[in-house]
C-alpha positions in Angstrom: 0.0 0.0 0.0 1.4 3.6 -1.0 1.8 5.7 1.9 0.3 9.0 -0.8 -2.7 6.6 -1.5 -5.0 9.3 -3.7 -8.6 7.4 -3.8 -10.4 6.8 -0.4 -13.8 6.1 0.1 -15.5 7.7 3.1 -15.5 4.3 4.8 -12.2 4.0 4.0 -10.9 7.1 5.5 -13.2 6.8 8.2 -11.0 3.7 9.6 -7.5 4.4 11.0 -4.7 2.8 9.2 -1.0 3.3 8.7 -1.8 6.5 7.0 -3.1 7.9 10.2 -0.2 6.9 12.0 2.3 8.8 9.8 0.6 11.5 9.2 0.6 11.9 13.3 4.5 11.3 13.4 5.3 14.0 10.7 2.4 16.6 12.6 5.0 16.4 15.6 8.1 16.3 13.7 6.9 19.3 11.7 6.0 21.8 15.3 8.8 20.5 17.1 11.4 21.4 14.4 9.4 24.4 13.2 9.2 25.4 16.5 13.0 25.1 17.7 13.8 25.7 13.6 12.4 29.4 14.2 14.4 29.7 17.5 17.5 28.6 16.3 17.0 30.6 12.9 16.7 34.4 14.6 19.8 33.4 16.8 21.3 32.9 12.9 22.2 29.8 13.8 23.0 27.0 10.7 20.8 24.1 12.3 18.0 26.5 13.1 17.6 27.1 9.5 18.2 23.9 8.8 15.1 22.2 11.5 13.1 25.4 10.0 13.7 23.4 6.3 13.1 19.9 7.9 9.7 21.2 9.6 8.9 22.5 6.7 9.1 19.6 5.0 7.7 17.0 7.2 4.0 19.9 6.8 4.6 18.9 2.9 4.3 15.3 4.2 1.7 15.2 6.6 -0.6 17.3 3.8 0.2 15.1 1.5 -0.7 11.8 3.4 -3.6 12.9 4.9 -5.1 15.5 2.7 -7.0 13.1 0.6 -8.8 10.9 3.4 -9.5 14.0 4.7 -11.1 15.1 1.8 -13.1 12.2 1.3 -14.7 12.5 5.1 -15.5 16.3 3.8 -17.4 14.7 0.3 -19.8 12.2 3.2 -20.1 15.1 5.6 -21.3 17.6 2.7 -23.6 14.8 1.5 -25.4 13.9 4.9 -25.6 18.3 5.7 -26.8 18.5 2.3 -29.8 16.2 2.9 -30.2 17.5 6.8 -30.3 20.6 5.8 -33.3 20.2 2.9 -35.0 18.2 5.7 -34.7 21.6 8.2 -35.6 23.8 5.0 -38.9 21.5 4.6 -39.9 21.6 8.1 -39.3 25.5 8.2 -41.6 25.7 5.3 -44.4 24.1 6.7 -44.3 26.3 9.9 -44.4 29.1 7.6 -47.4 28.1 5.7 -49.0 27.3 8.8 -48.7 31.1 9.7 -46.6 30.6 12.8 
């Protein structure tokens, strides 16, 4: 299995894999050397720079791992508001008609 898997259904995403796992890794690699990156970097210090460069990657990562289950969860959400909201619409209707 790739770790930049593309195509998730929203059952798919919805269970936690390996995915999951490394896009949590690469989340705390990317504050942690952000984080002491930026420190390092306005004492102009060569490995503050350089953690800055490595957190910066590791965001790159975790988008790219996670982005699409993520955006596959969002396509279900959309679809189950979607039909909750027409439902509320409907019922707001009839209250209206009603004259209440």
């Amino acid at each position: 299995m790739s770790l930049f898997r593309r195509d998730w259904t929203p059952i798919e995403a919805e269970e936690w894999t390996a995915h999951d796992l490394w896009a949590s890794i690469f989340s705390v690699l990317a504050y942690l050397l952000t984080a002491v990156g930026v420190a390092g970097a306005l004492l102009f210090q060569v490995w503050g720079f350089a953690a800055t460069v490595a957190g910066v990657a590791c965001i790159v990562l975790m988008i790219r791992i996670i982005d699409p289950k993520l955006r596959a969860i969002s396509v279900e959400f959309e679809t189950k508001e979607a039909h909750y909201l027409e439902r509320l619409d409907r019922a707001t209707r009839w209250e209206d008609q009603d004259g209440r």
